[in-house]
BATI-180476 format. One record per residue: residue in one letter; y, x, z of N, C-alpha, C, O, CB in turn. Coordinates in steps of 0.05 Angstrom, whole numbers, plus 5000, padded with zeros to 4 digits. Each point is the difference from the previous one (the first is absolute). Glycine has a CB too. Layout:
<kolkols>
aYXZYXZYXZYXZYXZ/...
</kolkols>
This chain:
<kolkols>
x497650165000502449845000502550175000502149914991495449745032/x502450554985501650224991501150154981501650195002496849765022/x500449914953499950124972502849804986499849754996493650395000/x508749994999501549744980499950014973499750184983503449805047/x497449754969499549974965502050034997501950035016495049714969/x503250234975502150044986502049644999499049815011497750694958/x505349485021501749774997498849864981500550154981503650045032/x494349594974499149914974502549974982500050054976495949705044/x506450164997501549804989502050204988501449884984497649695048/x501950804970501250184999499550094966498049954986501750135071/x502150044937499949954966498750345009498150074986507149514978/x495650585052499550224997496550125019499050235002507349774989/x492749765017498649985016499350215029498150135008501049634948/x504150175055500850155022499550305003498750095019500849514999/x501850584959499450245002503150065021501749855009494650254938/x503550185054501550125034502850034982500350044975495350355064/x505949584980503450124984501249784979502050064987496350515011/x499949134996501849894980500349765019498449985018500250204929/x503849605051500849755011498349845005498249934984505050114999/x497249875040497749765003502449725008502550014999492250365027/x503249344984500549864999501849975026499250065023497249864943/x506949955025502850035031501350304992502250045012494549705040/x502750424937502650265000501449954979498549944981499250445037/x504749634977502449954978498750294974499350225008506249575038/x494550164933500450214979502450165011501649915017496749804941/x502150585031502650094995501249974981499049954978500150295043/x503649794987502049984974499350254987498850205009505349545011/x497150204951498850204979502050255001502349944993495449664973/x501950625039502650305000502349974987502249995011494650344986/x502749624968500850084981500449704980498449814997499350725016/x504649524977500149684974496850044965499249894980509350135029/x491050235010497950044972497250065004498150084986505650114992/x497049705055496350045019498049674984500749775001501950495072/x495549844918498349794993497149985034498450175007503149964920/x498849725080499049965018496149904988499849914977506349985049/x492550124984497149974997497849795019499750035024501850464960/x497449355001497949875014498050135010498250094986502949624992/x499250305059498050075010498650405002497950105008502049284974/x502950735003498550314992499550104990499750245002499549765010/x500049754958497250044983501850104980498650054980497449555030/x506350464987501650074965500549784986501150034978496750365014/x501249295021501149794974503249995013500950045022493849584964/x506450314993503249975011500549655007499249844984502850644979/x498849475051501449775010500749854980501050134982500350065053/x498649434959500649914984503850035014500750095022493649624959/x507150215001503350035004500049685006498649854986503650604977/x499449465057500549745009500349804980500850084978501150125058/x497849654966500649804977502049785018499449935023495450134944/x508049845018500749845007498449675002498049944988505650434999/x497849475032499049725000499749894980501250154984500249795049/x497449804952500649944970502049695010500349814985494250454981/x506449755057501449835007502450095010500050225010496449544993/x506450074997502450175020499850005025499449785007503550134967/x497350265047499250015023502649715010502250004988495150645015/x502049165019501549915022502550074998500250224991496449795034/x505949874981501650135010500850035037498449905015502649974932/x500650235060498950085031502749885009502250034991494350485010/x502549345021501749885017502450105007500050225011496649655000/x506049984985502850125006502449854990499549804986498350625011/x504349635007502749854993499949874980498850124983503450165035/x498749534974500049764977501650244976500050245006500749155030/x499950564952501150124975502550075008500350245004497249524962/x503950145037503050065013500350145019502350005010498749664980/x497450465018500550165013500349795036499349765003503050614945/x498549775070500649925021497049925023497750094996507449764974/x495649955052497649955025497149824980500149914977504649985075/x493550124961498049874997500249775011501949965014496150384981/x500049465001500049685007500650045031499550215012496749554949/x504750055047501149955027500949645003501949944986500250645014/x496749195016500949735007500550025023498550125015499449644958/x504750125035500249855024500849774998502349964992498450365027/x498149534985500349685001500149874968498249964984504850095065/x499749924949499949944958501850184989501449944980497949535015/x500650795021501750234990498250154989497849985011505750025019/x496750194948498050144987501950224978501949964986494049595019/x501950765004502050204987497450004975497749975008506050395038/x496749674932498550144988502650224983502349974994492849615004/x503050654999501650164981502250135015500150115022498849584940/x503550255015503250045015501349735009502550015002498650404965/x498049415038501049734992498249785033497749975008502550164915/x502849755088499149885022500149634992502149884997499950615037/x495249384964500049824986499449735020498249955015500750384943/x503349565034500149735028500149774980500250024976503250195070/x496249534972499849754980504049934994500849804988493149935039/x507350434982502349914981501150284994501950125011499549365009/x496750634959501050204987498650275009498950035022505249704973/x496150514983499650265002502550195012502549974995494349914967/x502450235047502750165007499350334999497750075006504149515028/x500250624958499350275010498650105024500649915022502650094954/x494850235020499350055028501350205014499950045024496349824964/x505050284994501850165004502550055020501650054982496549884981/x503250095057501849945014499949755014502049905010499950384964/x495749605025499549675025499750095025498250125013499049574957/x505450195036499349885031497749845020500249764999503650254984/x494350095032497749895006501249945035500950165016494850144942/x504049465043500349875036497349855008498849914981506649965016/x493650115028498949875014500449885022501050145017497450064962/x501049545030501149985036498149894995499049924980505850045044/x494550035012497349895012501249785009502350035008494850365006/x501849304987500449725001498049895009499749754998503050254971/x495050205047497549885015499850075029501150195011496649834946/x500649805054500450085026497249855010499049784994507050275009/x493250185019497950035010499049875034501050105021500050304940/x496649345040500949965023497250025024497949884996506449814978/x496150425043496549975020500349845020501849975016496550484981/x499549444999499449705019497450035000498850144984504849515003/x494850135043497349995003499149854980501749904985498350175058/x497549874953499149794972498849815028499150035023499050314916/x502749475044498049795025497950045005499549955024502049754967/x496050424989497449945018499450215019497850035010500349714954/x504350435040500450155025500249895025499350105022502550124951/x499549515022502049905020497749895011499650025025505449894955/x493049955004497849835007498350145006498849875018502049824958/x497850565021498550255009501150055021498250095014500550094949/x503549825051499950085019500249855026499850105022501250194949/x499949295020499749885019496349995010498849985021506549774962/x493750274986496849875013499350175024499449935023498249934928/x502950435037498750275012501850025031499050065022500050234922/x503349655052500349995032498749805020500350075023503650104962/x494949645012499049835009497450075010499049905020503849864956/x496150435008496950115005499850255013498250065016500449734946/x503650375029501250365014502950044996501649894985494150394999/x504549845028503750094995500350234982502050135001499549765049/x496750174935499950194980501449874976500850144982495050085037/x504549504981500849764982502250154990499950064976498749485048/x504250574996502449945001501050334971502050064988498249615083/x496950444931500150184979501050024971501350174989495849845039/x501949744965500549834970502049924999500549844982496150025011/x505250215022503849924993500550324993502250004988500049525055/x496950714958500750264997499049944956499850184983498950145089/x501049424924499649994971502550024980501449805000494949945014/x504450454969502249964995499149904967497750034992505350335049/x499249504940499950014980502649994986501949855006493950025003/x504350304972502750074983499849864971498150054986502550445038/x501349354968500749934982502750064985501850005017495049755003/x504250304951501550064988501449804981499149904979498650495032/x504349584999502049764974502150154984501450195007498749385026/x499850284942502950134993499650134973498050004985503550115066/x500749994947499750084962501250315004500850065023500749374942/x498750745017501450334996501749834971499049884982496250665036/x507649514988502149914974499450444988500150225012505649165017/x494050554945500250264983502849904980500749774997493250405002/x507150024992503049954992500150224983499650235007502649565034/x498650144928500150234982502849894991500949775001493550394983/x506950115007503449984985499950224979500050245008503249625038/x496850084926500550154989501049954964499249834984497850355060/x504950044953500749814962501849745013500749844983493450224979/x506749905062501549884998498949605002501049784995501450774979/x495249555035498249755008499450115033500050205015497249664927/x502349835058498049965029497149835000500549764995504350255028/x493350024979498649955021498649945029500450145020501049974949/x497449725030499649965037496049805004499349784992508650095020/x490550325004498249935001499449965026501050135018498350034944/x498849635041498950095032496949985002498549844989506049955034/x495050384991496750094998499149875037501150055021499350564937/x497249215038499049905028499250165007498950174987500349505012/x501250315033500050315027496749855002499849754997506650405045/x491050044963498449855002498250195028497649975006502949764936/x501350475069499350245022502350045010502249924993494350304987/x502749965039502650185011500350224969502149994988496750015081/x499950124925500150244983501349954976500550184985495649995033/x504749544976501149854970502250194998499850164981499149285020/x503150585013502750144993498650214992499350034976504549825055/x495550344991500050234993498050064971500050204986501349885067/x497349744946499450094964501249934979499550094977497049905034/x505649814996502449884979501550245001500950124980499749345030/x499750635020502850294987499050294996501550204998502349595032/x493050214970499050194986499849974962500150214987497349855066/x502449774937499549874974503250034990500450094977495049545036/x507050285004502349964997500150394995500250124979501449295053/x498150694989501050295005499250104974501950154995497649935057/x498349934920498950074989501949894969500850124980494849935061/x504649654969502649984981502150094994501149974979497749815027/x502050355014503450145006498950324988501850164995500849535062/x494650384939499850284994499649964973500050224988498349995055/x501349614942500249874972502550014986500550094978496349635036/x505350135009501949964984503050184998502349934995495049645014/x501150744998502150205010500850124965501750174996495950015067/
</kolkols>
């Protein structure tokens, strides 16, 4: 059991000193190095392109400028900030946000009721008022000015964390429109 075999699957059938399977080729020295299959003196076929155009690769709309970005029914594509009354430059826009939600903690009732039964049986009952639950109301107003238009959206608060990802999304706009 000590004895190892050779690779079947190895074009060179694992002789010592040539590439095996996981090590990168080297780059070739020279623009006039013909590189070789395996050792043997056949020379390498030369790459052949795709017979198709490759993909194009993800990035700025044609015009140059930010990538897609919505908040609410505000939308950048390109260079161009596109709202339902109108396009506007993205260029030099004013981006605002205020927060217009508000967050409130209260027991939920079947706290209230968990803890009359349970006091009645142990005083461990009185535990289940330590229940808290948080709820969030309210909207984030987003506010764009630019070209001499306005805009005004409001996005439902549906966490504590809503702002702060409205004025992270916002912050990203303002690095767009420098």
């Amino acid at each position: 059991m000590s004895e190892q075999q050779p690779n079947p699957y190895a074009s060179d059938n694992g002789a010592p000193g040539s590439p095996s399977y996981g090590y990168p080729q080297p780059y070739p020295a020279s623009p006039g190095y013909q590189p070789t299959v395996g050792g043997a003196g056949i020379p390498a076929q030369p790459h052949q392109p795709p017979a198709y155009p490759p993909a194009p690769l993800p990035g700025p709309a044609m015009g140059g400028g930010g990538s897609g970005l919505a908040l609410g029914d505000i939308t950048i594509a390109g260079d161009q900030i596109i709202t339902p009354s109108g396009t506007m430059p993205l260029k030099g826009a004013m981006w605002n946000a205020q927060d217009l939600s508000r967050t409130e903690t209260k027991i939920p009732p079947h706290a209230i009721v968990l803890a009359i039964v349970f006091f009645l049986f142990c005083l461990l009952g009185l535990l289940f008022l330590l229940m808290k639950e948080k709820t969030t109301t309210g909207y984030i107003q987003v506010t764009v000015t630019s070209g001499g238009r306005h805009h005004s959206t409001m996005i439902p608060a549906t966490d504590p964390g809503t702002f702060q990802w409205v004025m992270g999304q916002i912050n990203y706009a303002r690095s767009l429109s420098i």
